[in-house]
N, C-alpha and C positions, 0 to 999 in steps of 0.2 A: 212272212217270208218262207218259201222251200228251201228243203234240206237238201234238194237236189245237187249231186258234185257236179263238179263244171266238166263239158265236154266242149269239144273245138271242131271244128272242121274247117280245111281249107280247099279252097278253088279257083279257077281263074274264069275269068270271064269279061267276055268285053273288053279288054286289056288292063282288067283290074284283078286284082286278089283279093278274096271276101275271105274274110276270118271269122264265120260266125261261132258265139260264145251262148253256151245255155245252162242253166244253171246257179251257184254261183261262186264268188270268186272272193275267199276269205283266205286267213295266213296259209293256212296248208295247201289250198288250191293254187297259189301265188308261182310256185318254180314248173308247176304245168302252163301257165299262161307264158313266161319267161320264156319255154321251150318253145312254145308256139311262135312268141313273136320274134323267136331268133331263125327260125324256118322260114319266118314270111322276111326277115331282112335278108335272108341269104338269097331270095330269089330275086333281088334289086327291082321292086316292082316303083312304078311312075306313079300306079293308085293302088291306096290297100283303103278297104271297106271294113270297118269292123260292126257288123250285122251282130245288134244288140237286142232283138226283139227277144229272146226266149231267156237272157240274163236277168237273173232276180234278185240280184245283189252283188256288188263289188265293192272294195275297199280303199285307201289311201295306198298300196304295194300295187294295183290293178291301172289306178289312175298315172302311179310314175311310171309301170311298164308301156301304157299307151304314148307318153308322151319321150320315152326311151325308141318306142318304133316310130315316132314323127319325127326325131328328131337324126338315125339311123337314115331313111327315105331324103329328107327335103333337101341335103345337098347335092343329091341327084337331080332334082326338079320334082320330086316326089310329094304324094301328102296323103293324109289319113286323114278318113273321113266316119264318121260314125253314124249309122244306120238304126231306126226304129228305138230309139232306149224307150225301155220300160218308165213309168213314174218315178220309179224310185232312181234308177241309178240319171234320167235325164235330172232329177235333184241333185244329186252328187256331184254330177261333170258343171249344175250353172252354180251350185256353191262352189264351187272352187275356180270358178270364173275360166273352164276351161273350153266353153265355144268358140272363142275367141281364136282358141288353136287347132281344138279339134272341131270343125263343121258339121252342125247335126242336119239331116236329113229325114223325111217322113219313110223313103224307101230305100234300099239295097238300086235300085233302079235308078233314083234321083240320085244317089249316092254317087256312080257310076257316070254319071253324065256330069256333073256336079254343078 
């Protein structure tokens, strides 16, 4: 695992908002992700993409903040979708049985068409 800290960036695209996360995403890194996904709720997006290829580790505070922004979105008609995980963290999201809610996708592109 890298020691890499987590960065973000945000954009729109195709009528979607991509959150991509690289890095990773441990206690400390936890109230920067929180910020992030409070900028992506404020913009009331119908799709957010969270572009997971370059994340190389996330935690149990990363997974409730995901399903904090799924659940923020979908009484608009909204929904989160997640993009490229790495081995590790697509572990993470099927141990915790969270496909179900959040849809993983091969691309940011697939993601976006869903």
């Amino acid at each position: 695992m890298s020691n890499t800290p987590l960065t973000c960036y945000t954009q729109s695209r195709d009528g979607a908002v991509i959150l991509s996360l690289s890095g990773l995403i441990g206690i400390g890194e936890s109230e920067i992700l929180e910020r992030e996904i409070q900028n992506v709720i404020q913009m009331k997006p119908k799709i957010v993409v969270l572009d997971l290829q370059r994340l190389t580790f996330l935690n149990s505070l990363a997974i409730g903040a995901f399903l904090k922004l799924h659940q923020a979105v979908k009484p608009g008609g909204g929904s989160v979708r997640l993009a490229q995980p790495t081995d590790f963290v697509l572990g993470v999201i099927k141990a915790g049985k969270m496909q179900s809610i959040l849809p993983i996708f091969p691309s940011v592109d697939d993601a976006i068409r869903g």
